[in-house]
KEKE-3310 file (N, C-alpha, C; in steps of 0.2 Angstrom, whole numbers, plus 5000, padded with zeros to 4 digits):
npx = (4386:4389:4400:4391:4385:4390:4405:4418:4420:4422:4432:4443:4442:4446:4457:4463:4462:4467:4484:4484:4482:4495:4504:4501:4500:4514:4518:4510:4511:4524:4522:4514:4524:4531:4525:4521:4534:4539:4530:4532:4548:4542:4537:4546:4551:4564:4569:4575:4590:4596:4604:4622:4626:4636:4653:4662:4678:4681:4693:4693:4686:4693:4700:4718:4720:4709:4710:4707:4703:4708:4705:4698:4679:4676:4682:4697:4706:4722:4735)
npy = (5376:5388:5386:5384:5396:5409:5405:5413:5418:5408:5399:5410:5408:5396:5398:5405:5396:5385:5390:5397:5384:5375:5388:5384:5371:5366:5373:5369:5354:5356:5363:5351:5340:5348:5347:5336:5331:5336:5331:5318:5320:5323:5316:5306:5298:5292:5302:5298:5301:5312:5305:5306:5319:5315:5319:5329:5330:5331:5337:5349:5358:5362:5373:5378:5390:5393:5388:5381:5386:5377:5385:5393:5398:5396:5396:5401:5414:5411:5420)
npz = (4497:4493:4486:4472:4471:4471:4464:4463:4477:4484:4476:4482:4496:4498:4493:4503:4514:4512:4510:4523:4531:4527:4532:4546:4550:4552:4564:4572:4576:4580:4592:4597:4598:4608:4619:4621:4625:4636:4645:4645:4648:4662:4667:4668:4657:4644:4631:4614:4608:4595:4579:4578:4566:4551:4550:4537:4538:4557:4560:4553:4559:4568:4577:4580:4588:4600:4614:4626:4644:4659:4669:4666:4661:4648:4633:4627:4618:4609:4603)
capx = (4382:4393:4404:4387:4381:4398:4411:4424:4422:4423:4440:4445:4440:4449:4466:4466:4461:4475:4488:4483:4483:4501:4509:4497:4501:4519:4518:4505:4514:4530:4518:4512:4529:4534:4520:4523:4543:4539:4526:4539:4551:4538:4534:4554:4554:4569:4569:4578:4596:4595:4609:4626:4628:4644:4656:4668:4684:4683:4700:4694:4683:4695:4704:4721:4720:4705:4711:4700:4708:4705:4702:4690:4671:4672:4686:4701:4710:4729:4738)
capy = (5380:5394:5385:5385:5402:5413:5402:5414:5418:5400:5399:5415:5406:5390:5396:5408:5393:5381:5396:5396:5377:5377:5390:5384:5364:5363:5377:5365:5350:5357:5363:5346:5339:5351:5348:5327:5329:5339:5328:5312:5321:5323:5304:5300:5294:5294:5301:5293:5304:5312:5301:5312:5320:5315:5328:5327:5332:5334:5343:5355:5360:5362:5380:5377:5393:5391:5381:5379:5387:5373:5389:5398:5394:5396:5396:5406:5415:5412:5422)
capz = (4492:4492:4479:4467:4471:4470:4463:4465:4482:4485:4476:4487:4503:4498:4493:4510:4519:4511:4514:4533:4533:4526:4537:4553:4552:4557:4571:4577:4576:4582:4598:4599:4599:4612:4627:4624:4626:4643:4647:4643:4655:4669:4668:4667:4651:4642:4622:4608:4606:4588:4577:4576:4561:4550:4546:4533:4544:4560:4562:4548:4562:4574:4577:4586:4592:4602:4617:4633:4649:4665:4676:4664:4658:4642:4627:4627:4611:4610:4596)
cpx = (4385:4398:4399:4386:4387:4403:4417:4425:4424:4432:4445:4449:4446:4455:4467:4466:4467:4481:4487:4485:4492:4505:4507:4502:4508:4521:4514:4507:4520:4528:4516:4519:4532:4532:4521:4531:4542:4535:4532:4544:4549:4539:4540:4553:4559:4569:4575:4585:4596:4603:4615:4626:4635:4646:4662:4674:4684:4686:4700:4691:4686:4700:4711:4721:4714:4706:4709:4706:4703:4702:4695:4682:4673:4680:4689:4704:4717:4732:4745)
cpy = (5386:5392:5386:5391:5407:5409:5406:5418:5412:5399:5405:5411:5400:5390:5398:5402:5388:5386:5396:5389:5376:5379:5387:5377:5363:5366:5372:5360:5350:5359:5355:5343:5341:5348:5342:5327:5332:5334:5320:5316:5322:5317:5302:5297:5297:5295:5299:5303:5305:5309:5308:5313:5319:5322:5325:5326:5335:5339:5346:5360:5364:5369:5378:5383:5395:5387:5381:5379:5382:5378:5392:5394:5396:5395:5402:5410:5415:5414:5424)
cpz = (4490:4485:4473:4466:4470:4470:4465:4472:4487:4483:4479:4493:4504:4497:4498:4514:4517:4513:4520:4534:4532:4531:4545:4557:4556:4561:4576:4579:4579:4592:4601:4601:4607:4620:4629:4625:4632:4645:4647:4650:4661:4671:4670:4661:4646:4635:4620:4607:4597:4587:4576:4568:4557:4548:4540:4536:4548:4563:4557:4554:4567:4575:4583:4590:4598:4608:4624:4639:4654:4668:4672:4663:4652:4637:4627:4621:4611:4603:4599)
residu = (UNK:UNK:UNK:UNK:UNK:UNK:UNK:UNK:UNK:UNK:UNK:UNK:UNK:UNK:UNK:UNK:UNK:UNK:UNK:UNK:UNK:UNK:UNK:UNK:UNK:UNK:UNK:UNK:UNK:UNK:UNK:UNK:UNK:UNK:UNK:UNK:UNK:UNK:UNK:UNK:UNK:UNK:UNK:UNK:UNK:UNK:UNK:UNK:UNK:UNK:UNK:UNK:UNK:UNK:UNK:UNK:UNK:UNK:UNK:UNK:UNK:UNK:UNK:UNK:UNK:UNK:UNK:UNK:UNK:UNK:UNK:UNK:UNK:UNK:UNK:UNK:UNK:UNK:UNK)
# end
């Protein structure tokens, strides 16, 4: 009735609420995702590995200066 009796509070209502709906849905959906992927690890079930992405070349990717000490944790810098 609110659409007959004041239209333009109606068109107000409608785009706030589309607006909301928009930014609300794929928070929700990303939540939703979130509580069955833990729920799936609870159970033991094993998820689907997302597909590697191609790269162009690899060895652009590659820095030789960067070369991983056996003894350390992390990546060394040799200049």
């Amino acid at each position: 009735m609110l659409s007959l009796t004041h239209p333009i509070a109606f068109l107000i209502a409608l785009a706030i609420f589309i607006a909301l709906a928009i930014w609300l849905i794929p928070k929700i959906w990303r939540g939703i995702k979130v509580v069955f992927g833990k729920l799936m690890r609870l159970f033991g079930v094993k998820t689907a590995d997302p597909p590697e992405q191609p790269s162009a070349d690899k060895d652009a990717l590659f820095d030789p200066r960067l070369l991983r000490d056996k003894n350390a944790d992390g990546p060394r810098r040799i200049e």
